[in-house]
N, C-alpha and C positions, 0 to 999 in steps of 0.2 A: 427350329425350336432349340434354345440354348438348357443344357445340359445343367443337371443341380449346383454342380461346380464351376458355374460360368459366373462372372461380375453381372451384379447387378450394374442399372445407371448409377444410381446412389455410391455402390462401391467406386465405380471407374470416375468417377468425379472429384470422388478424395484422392485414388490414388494416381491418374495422369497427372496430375502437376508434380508429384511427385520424381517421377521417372528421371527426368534431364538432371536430376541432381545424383543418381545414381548409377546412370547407363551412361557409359563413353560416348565423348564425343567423337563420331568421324565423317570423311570425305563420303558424299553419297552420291553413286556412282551408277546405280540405276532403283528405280520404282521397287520399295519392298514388294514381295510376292504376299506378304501378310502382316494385318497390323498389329500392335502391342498388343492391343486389347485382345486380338485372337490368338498372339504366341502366351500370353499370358494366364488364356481361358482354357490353353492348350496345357499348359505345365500343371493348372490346378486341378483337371482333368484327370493327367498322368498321378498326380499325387494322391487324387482320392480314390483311382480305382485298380492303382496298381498294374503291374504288369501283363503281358499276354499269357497263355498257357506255352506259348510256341515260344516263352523269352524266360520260363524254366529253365533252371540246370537238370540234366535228369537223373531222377529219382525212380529206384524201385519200386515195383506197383502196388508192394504190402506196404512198406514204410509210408506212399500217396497217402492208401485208404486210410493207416492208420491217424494221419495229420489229418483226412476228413473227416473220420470219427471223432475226433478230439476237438475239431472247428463246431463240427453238429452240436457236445454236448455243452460248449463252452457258451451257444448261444452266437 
């Protein structure tokens, strides 16, 4: 099941033709291990749900709470 941040058909349809005019050309040298569409579905993933907790800088445990109290009231 593709993820909210995945391409639709509709999307991937505008933009693969798109691609060969913006990605390098090179020598292909063996079978990608994944396709555009997935390294793509991959970044827009990364993009909308941000980082891991494990890929924080660390942060003291009152100054966390306080950034979560302030995420809570913000909505």
């Amino acid at each position: 099941m593709p993820y909210s941040s995945s391409l639709t058909d509709e999307e991937w349809i505008i933009l693969e033709p798109l691609l060969p005019q913006i990605l390098p050309i090179k020598k292909q040298t063996r079978p990608p291990n994944w396709t555009k569409r997935e390294l793509l579905d991959g970044i827009f993933y990364q993009l909308k749900n941000g980082c891991n907790w494990e890929d924080l800088p660390c942060i003291p445990a009152p100054l966390l709470d306080g950034i979560l109290a302030l995420q809570a009231v913000a909505g």
